[in-house]
C-alpha positions as CSV (number, residue, x, y, z in Angstrom):
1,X,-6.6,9.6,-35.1
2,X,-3.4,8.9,-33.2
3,X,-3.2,11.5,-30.2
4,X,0.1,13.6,-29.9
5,X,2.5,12.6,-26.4
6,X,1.7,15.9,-25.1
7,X,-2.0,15.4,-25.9
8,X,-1.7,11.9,-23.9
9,X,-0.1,13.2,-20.8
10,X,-3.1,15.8,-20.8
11,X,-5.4,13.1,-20.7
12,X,-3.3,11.3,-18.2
13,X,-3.1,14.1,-15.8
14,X,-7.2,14.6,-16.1
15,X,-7.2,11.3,-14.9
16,X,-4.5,11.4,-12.1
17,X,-2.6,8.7,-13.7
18,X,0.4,11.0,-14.8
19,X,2.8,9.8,-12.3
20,X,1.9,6.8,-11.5
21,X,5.3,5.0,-12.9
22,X,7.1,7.1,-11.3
23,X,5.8,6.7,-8.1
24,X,5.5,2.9,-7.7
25,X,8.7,3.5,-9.0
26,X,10.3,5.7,-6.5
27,X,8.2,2.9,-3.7
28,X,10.5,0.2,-5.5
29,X,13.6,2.2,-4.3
30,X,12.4,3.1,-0.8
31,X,11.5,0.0,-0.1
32,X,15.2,-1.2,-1.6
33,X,16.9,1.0,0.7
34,X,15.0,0.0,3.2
35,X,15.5,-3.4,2.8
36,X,19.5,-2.7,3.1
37,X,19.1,-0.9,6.1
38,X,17.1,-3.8,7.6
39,X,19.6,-5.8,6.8
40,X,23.0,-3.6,7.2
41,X,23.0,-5.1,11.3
42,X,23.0,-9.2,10.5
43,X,23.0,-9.9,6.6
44,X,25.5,-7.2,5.0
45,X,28.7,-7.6,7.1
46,X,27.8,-11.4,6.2
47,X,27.6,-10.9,2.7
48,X,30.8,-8.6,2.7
49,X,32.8,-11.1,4.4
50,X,31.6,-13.8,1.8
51,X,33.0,-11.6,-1.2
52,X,36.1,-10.5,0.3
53,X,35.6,-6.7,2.0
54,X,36.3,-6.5,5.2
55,X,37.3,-4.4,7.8
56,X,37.3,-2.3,11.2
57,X,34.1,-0.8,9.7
58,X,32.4,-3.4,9.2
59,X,31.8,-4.0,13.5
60,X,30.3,-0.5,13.2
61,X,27.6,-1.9,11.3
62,X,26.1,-3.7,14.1
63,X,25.1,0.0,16.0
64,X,22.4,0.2,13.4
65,X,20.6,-3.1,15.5
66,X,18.9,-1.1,17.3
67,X,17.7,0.6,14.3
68,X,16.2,-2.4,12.1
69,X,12.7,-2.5,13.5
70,X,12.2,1.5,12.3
71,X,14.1,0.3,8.7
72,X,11.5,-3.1,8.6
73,X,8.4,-1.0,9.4
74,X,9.3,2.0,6.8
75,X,10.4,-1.1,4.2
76,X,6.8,-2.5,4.8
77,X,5.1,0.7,4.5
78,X,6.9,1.2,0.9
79,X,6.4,-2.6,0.0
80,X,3.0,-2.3,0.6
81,X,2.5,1.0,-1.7
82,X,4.4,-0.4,-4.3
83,X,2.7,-3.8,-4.8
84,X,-0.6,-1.8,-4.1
85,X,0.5,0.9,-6.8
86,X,2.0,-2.5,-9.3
87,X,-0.8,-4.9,-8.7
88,X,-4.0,-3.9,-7.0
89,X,-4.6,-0.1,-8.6
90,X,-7.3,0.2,-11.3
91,X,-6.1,1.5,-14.4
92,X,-7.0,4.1,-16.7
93,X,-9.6,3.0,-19.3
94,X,-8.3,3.5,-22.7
95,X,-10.7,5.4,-25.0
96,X,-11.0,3.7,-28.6
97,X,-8.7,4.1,-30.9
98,X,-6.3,5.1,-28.6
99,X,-2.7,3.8,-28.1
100,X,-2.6,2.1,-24.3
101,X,0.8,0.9,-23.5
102,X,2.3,-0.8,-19.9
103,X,4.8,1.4,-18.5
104,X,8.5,0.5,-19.6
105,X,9.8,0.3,-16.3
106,X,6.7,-1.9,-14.6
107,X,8.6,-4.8,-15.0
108,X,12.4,-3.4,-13.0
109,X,9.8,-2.4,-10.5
110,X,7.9,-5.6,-10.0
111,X,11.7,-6.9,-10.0
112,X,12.9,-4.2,-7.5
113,X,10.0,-4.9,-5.1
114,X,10.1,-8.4,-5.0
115,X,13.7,-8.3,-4.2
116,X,13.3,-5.9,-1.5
117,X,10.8,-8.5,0.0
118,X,13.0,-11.3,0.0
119,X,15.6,-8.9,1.6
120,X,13.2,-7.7,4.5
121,X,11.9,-11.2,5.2
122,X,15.9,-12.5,5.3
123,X,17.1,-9.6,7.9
124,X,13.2,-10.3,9.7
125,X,14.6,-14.5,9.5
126,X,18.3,-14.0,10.5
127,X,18.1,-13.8,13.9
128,X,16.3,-17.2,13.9
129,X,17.9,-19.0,11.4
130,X,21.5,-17.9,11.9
131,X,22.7,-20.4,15.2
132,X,21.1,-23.1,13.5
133,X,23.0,-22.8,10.5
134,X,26.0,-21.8,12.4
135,X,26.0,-24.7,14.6
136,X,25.5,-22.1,18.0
């Protein structure tokens, strides 16, 4: 017997699985806005210069300096219960003859996560790398 959608979100909110999408999910995007944040100091009035925008307003981009270790730590905290909620979380056993099917976002998230990675570990390397590949 094929189980009803409102007869599967019962079962998934027994379980406490209901909003699991949605909030590894919603980690994806903290940790994304985060990750610009990080990087708004060094790495965006970099990449804005590269494609053309600039600006007076782009200097004020470099008060948020002080800033970037709060935006790294609250970009690590969302990385780490995203991957944790993507990759390390048991999943709900499926009963037989049930329907189980992944998520249709798990993918964009796994996407969105790994992105904001690479941009937290950039705005983390900048600093570093920057006057060597400036010549400085």
């Amino acid at each position: 017997m094929i189980k009803s959608s409102a007869a599967a979100s019962a079962t998934a909110a027994q379980d406490g699985t209901a909003g699991q999408p949605k909030r590894a999910g919603l980690a994806a995007i903290g940790a994304g806005v985060s990750a610009i944040l990080a990087s708004s100091c060094c790495i965006l009035p970099l990449v804005l210069f590269s494609v053309g925008a600039g600006g007076v307003w782009i200097g004020n981009l470099t008060a948020l300096a002080p800033y970037q270790p709060m935006f790294v730590a609250a970009g690590a905290g969302f990385l780490g219960y995203g991957f944790y909620s993507v990759y390390r979380k048991p999943k709900a056993a499926c009963a037989d003859g049930a329907s189980c099917g992944r998520s249709l976002p798990h993918r964009a998230v796994k996407t969105g996560l790994w992105a904001a990675t690479a941009l937290i570990a950039a705005a983390l390397a900048f600093p570093y790398v920057a006057p060597r590949l400036l010549g400085v």
